[in-house]
PDB file of N, H, CA, C and O in Angstrom:
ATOM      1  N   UNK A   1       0.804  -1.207   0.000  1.00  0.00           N
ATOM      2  CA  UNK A   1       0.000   0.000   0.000  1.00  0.00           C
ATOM      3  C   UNK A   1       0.849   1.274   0.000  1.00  0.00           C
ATOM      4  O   UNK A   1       0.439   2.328  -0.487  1.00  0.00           O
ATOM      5  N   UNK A   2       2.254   1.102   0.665  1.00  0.00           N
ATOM      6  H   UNK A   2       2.586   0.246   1.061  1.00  0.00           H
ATOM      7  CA  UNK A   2       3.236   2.351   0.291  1.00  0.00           C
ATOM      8  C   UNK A   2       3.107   2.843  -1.019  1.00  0.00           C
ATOM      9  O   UNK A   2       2.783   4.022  -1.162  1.00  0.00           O
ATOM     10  N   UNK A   3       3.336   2.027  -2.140  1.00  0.00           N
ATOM     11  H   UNK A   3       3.599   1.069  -2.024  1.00  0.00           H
ATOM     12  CA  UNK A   3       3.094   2.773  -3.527  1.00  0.00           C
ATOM     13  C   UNK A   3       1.763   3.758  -3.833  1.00  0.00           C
ATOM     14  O   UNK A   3       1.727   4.916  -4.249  1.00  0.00           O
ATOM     15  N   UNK A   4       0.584   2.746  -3.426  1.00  0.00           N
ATOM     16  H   UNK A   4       0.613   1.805  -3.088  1.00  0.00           H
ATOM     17  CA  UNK A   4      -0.182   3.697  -3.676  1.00  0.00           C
ATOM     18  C   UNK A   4      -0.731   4.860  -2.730  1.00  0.00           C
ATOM     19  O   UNK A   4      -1.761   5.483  -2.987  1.00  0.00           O
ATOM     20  N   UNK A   5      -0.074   5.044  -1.807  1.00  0.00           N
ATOM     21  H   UNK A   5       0.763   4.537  -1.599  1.00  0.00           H
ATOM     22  CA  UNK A   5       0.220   6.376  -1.217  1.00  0.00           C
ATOM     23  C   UNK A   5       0.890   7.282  -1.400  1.00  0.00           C
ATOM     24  O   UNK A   5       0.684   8.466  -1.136  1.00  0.00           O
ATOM     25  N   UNK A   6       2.370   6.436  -2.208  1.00  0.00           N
ATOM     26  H   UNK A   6       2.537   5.473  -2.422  1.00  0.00           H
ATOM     27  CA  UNK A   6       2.877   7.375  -2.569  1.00  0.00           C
ATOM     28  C   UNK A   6       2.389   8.461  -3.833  1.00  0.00           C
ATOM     29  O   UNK A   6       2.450   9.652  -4.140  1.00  0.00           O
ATOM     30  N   UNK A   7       1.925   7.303  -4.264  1.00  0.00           N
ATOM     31  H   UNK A   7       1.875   6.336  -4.015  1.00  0.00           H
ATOM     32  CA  UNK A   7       0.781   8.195  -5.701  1.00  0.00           C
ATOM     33  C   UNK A   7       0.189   9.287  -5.482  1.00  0.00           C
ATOM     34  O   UNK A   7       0.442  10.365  -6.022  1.00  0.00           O
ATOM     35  N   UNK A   8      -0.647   9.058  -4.660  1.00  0.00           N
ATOM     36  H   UNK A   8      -0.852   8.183  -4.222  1.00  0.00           H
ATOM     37  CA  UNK A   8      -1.830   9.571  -4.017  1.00  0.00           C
ATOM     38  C   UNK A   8      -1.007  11.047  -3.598  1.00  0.00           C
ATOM     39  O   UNK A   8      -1.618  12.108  -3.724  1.00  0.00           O
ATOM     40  N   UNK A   9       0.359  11.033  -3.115  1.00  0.00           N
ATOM     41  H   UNK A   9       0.856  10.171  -3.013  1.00  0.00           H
ATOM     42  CA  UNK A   9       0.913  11.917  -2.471  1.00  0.00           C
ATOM     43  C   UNK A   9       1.306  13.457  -3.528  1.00  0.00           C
ATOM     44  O   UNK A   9       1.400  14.677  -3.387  1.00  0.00           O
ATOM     45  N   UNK A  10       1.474  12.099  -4.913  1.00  0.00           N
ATOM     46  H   UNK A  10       1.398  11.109  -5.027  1.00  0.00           H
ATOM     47  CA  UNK A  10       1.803  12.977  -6.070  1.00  0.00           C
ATOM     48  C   UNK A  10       0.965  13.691  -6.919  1.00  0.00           C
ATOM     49  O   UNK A  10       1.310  14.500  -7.781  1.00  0.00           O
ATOM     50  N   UNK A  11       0.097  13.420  -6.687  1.00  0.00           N
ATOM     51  H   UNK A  11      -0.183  12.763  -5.986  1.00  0.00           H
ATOM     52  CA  UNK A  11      -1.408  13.641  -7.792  1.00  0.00           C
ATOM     53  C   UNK A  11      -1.646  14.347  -6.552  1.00  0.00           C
ATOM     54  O   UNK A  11      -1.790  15.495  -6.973  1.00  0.00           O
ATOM     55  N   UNK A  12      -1.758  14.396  -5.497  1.00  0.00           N
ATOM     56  H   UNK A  12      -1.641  13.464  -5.155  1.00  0.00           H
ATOM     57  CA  UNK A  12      -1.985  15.878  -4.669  1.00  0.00           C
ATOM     58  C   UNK A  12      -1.387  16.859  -4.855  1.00  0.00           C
ATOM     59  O   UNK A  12      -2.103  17.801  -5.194  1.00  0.00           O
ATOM     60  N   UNK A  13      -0.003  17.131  -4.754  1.00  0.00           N
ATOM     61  H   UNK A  13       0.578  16.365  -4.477  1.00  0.00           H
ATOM     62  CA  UNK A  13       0.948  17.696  -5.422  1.00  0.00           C
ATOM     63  C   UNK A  13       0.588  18.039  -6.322  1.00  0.00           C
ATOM     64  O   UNK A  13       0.689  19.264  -6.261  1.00  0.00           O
ATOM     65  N   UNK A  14       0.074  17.694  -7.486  1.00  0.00           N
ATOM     66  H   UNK A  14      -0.009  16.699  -7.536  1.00  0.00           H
ATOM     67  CA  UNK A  14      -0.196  18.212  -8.834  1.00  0.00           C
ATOM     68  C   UNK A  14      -1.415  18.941  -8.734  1.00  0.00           C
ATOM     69  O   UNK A  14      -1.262  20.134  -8.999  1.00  0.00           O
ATOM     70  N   UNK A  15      -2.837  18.531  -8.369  1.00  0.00           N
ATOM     71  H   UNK A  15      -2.961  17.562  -8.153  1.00  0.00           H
ATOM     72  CA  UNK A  15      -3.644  18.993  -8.217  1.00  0.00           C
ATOM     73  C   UNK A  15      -3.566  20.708  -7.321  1.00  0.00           C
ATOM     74  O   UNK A  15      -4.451  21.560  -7.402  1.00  0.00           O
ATOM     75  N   UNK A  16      -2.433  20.825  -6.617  1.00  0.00           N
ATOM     76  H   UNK A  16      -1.714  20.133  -6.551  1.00  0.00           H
ATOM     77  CA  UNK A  16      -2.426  21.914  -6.173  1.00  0.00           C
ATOM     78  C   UNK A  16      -1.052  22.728  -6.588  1.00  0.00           C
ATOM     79  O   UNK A  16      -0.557  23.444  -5.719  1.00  0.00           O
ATOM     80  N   UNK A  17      -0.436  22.651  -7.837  1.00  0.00           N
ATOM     81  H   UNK A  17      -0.838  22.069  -8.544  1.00  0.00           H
ATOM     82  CA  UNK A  17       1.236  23.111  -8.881  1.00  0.00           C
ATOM     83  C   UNK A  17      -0.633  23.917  -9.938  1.00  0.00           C
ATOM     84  O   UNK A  17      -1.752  23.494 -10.227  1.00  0.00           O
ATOM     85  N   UNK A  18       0.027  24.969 -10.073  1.00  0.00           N
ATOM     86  H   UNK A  18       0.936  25.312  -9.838  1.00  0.00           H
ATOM     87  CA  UNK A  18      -0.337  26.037 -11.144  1.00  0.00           C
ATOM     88  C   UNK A  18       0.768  26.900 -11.986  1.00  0.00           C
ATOM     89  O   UNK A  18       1.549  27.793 -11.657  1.00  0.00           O
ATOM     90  N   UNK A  19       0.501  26.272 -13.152  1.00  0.00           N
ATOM     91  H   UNK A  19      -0.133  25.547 -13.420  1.00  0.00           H
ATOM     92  CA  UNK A  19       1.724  27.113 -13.784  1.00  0.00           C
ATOM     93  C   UNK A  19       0.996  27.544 -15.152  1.00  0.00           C
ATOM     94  O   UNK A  19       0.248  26.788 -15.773  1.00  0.00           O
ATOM     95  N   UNK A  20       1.369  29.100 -15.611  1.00  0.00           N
ATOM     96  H   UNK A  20       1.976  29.714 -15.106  1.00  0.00           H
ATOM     97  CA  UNK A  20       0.456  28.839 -16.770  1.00  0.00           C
ATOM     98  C   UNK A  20       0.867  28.752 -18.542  1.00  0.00           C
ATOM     99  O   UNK A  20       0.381  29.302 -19.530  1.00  0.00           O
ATOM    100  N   UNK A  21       1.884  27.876 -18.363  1.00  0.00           N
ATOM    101  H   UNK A  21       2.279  27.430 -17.560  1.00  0.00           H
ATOM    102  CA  UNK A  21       2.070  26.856 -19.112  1.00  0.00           C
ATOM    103  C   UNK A  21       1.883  25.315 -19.859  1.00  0.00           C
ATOM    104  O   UNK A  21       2.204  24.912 -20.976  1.00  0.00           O
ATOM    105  N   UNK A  22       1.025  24.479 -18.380  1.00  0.00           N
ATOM    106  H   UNK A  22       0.764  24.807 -17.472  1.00  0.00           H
ATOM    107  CA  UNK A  22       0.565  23.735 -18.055  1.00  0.00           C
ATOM    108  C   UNK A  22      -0.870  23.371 -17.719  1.00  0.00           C
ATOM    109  O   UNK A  22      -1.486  24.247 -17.111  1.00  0.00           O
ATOM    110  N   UNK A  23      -1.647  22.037 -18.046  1.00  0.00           N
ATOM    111  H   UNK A  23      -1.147  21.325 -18.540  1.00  0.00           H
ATOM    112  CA  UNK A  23      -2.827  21.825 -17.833  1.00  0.00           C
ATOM    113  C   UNK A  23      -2.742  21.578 -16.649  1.00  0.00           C
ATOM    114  O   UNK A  23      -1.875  20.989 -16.004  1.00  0.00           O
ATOM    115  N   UNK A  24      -4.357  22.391 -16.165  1.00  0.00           N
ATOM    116  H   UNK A  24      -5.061  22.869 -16.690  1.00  0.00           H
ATOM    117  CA  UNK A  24      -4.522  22.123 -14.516  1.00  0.00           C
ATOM    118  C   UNK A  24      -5.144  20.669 -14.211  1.00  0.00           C
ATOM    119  O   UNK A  24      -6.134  20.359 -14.873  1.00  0.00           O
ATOM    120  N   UNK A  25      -4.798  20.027 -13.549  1.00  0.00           N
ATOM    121  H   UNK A  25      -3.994  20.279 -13.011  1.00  0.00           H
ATOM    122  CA  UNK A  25      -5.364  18.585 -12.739  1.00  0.00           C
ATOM    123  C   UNK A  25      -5.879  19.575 -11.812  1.00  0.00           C
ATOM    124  O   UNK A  25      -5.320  20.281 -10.973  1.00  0.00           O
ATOM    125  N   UNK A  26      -7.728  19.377 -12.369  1.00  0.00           N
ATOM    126  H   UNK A  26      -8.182  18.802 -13.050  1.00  0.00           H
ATOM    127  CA  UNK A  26      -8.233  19.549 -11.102  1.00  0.00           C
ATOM    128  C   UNK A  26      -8.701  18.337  -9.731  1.00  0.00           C
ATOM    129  O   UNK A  26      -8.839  18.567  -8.530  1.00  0.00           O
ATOM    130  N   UNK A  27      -8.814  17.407 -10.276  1.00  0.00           N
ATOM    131  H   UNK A  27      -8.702  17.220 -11.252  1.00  0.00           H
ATOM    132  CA  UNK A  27      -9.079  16.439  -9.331  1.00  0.00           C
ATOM    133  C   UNK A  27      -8.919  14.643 -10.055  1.00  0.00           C
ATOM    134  O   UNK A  27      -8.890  14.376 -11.256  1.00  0.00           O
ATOM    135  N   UNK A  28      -8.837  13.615  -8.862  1.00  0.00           N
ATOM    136  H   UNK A  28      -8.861  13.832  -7.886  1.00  0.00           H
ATOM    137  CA  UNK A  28      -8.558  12.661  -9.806  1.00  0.00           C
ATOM    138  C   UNK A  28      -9.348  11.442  -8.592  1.00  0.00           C
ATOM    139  O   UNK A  28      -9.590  11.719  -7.417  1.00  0.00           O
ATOM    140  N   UNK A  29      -9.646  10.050  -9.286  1.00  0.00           N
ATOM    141  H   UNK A  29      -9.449   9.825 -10.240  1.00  0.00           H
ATOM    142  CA  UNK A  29     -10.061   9.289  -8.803  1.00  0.00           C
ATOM    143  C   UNK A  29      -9.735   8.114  -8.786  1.00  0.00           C
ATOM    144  O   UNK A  29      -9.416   7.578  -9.847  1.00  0.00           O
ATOM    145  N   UNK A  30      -9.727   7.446  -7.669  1.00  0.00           N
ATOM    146  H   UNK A  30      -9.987   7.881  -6.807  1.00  0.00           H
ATOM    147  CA  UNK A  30      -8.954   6.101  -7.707  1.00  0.00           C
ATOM    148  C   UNK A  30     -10.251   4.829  -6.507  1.00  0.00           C
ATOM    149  O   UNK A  30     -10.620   4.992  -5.344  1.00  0.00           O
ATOM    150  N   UNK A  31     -10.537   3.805  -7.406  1.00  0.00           N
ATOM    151  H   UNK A  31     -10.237   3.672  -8.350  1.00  0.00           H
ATOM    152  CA  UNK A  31     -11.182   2.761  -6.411  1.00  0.00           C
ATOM    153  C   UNK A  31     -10.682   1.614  -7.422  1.00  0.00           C
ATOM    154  O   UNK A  31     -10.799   1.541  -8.646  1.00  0.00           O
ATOM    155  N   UNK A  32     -10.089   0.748  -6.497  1.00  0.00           N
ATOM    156  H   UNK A  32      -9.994   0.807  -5.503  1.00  0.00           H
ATOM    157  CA  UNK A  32      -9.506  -0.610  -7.081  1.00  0.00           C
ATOM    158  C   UNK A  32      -8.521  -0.870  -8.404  1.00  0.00           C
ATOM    159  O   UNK A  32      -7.404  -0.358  -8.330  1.00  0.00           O
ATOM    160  N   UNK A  33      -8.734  -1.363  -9.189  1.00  0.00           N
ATOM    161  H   UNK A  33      -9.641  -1.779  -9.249  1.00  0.00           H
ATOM    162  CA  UNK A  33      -7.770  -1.032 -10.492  1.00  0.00           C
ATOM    163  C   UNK A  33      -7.887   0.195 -11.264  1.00  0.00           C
ATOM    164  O   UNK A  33      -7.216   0.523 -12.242  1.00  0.00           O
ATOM    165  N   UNK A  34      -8.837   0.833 -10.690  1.00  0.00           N
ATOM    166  H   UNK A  34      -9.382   0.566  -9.895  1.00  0.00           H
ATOM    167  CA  UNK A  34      -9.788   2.299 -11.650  1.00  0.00           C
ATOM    168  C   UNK A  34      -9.149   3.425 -11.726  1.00  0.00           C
ATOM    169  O   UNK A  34      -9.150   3.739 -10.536  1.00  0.00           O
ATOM    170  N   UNK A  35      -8.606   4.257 -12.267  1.00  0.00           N
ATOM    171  H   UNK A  35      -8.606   4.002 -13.234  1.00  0.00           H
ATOM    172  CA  UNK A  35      -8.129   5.476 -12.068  1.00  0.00           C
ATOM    173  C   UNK A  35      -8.457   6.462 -12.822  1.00  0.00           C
ATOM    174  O   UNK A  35      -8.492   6.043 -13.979  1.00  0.00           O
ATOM    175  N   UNK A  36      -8.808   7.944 -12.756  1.00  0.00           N
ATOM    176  H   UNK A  36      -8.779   8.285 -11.816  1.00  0.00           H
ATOM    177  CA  UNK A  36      -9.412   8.395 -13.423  1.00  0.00           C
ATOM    178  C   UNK A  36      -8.412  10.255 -13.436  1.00  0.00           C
ATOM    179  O   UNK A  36      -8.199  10.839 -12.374  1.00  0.00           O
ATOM    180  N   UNK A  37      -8.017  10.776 -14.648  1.00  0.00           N
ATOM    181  H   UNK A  37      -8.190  10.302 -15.511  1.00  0.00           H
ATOM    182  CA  UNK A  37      -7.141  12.350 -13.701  1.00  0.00           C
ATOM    183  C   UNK A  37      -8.228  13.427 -14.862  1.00  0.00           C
ATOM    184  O   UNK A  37      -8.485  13.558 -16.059  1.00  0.00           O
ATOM    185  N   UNK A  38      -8.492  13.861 -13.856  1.00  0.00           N
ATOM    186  H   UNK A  38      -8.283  13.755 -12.884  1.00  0.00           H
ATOM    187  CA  UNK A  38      -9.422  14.967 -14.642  1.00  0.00           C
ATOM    188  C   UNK A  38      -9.261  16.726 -14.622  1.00  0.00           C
ATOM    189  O   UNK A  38      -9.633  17.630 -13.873  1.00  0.00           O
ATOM    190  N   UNK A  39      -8.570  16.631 -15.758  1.00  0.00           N
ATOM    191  H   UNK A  39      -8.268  15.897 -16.367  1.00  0.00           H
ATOM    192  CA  UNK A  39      -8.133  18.097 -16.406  1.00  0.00           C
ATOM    193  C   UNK A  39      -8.658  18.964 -16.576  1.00  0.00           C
ATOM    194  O   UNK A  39      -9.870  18.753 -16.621  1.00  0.00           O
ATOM    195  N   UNK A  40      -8.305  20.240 -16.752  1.00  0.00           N
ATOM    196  H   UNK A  40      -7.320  20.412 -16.716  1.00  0.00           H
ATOM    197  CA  UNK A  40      -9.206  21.053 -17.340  1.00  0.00           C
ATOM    198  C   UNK A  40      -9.417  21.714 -18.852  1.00  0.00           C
ATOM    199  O   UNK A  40      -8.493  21.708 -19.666  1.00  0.00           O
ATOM    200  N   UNK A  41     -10.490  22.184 -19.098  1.00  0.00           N
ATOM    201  H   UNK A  41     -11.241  22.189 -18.438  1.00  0.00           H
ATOM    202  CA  UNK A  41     -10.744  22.369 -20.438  1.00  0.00           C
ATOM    203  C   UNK A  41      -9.711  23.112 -21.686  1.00  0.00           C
ATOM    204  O   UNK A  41      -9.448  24.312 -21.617  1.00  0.00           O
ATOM    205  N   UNK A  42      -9.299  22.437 -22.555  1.00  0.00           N
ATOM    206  H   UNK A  42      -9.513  21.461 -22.612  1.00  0.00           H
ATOM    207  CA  UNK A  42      -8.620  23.369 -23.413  1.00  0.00           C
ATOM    208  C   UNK A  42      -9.367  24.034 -24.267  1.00  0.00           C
ATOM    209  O   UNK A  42     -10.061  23.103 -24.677  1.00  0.00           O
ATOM    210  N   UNK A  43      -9.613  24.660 -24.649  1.00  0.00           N
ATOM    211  H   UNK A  43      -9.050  25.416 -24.316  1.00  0.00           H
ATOM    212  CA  UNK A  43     -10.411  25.694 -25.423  1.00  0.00           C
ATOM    213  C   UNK A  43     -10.035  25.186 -27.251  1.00  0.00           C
ATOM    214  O   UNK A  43     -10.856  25.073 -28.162  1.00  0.00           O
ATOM    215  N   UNK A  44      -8.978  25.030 -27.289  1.00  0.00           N
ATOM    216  H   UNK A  44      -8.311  25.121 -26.550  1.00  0.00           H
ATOM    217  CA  UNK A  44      -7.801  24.624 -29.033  1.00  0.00           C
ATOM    218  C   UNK A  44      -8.105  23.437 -29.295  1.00  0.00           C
ATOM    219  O   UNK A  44      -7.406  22.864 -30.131  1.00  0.00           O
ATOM    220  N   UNK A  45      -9.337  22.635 -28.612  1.00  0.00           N
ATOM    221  H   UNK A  45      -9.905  23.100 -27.934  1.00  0.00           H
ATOM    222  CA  UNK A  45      -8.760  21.147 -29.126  1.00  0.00           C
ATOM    223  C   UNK A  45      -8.182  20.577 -27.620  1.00  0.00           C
ATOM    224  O   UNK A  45      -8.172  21.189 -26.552  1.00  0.00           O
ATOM    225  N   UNK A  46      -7.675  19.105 -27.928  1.00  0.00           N
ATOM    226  H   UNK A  46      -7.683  18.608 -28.795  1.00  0.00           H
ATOM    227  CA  UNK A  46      -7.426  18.275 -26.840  1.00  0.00           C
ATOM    228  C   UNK A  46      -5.833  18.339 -26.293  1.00  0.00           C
ATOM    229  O   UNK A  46      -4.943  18.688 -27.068  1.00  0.00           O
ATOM    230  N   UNK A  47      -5.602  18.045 -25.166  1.00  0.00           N
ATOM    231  H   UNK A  47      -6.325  17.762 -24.537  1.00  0.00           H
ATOM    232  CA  UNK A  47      -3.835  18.385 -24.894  1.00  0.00           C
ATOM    233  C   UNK A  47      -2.980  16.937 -26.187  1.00  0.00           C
ATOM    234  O   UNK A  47      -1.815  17.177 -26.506  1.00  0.00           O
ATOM    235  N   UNK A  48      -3.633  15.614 -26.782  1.00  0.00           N
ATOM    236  H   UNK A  48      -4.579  15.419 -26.523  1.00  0.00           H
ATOM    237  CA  UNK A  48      -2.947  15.130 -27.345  1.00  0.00           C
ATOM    238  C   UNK A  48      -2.670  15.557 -28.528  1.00  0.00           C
ATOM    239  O   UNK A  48      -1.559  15.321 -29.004  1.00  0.00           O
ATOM    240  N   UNK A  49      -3.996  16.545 -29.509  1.00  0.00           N
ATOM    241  H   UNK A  49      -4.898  16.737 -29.122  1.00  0.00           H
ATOM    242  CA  UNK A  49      -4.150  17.084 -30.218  1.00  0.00           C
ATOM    243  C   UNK A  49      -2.943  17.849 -30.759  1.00  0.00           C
ATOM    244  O   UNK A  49      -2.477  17.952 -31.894  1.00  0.00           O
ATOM    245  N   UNK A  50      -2.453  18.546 -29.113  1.00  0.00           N
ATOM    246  H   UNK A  50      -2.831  18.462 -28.191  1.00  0.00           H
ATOM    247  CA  UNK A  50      -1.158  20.156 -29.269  1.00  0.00           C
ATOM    248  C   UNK A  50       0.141  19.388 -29.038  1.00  0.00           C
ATOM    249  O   UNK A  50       1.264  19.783 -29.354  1.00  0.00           O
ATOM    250  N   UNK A  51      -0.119  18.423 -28.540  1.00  0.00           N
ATOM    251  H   UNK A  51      -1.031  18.102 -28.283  1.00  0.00           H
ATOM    252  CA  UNK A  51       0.939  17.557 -28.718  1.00  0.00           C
ATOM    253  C   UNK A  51       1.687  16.280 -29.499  1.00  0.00           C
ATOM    254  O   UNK A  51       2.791  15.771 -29.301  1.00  0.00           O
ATOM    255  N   UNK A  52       0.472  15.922 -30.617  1.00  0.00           N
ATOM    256  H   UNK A  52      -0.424  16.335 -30.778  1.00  0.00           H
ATOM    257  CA  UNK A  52       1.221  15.055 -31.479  1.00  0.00           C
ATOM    258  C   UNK A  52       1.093  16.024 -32.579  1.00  0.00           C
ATOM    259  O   UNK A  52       2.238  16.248 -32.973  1.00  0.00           O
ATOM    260  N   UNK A  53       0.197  16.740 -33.295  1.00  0.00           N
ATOM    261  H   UNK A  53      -0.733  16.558 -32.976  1.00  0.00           H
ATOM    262  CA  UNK A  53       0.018  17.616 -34.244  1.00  0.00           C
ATOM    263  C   UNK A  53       1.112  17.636 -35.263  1.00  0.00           C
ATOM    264  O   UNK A  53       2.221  17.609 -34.730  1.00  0.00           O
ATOM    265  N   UNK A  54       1.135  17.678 -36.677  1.00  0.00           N
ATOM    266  H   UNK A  54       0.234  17.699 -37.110  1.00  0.00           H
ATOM    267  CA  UNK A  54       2.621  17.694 -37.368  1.00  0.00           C
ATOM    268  C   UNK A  54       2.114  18.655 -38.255  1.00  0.00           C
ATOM    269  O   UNK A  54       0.906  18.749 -38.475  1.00  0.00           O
ATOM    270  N   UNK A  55       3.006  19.416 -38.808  1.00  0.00           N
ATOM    271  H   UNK A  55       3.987  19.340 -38.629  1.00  0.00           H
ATOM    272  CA  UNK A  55       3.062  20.836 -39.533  1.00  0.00           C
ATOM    273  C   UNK A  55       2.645  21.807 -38.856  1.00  0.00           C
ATOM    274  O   UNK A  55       1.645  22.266 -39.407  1.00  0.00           O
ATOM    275  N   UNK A  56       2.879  22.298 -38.033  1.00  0.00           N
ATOM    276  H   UNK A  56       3.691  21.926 -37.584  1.00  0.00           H
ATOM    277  CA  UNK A  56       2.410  23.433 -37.409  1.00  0.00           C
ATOM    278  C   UNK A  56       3.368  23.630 -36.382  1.00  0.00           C
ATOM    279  O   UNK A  56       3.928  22.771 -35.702  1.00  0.00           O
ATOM    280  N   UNK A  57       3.532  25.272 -36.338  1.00  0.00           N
ATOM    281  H   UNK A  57       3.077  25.970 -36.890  1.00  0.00           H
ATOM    282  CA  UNK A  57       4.622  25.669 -34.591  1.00  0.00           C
ATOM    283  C   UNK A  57       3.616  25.884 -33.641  1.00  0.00           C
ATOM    284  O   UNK A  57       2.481  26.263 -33.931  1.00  0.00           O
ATOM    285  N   UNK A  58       4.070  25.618 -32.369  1.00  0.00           N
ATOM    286  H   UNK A  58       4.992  25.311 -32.134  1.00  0.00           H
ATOM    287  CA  UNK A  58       3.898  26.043 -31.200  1.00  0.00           C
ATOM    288  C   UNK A  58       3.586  27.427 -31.127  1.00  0.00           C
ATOM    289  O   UNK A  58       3.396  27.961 -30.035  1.00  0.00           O
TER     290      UNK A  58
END
């Protein structure tokens, strides 16, 4: 159960890091094998979208 505390420790951590460069983790969920991290809205499309995308700059 250490590991998944330690998780738990990190995804808190994240949920409360604001940078505005970065998507916010507003909250996330975990029961049994289940896990769930829930982001917030990009306005452009999806974060995999801005990140695999080819022909286009940043």
């Amino acid at each position: 159960m250490k590991n998944l505390s330690s998780r738990q420790g990190e995804v808190n951590y994240l949920c409360q890091f604001h940078h505005p460069n970065l998507v916010k983790l507003i909250g996330y969920y975990l029961e049994d094998d289940h896990r769930l991290l829930d982001y917030e809205f990009l306005q452009r499309g999806s974060l995999e979208n801005h990140l695999f995308r080819t022909g286009s700059c940043f």
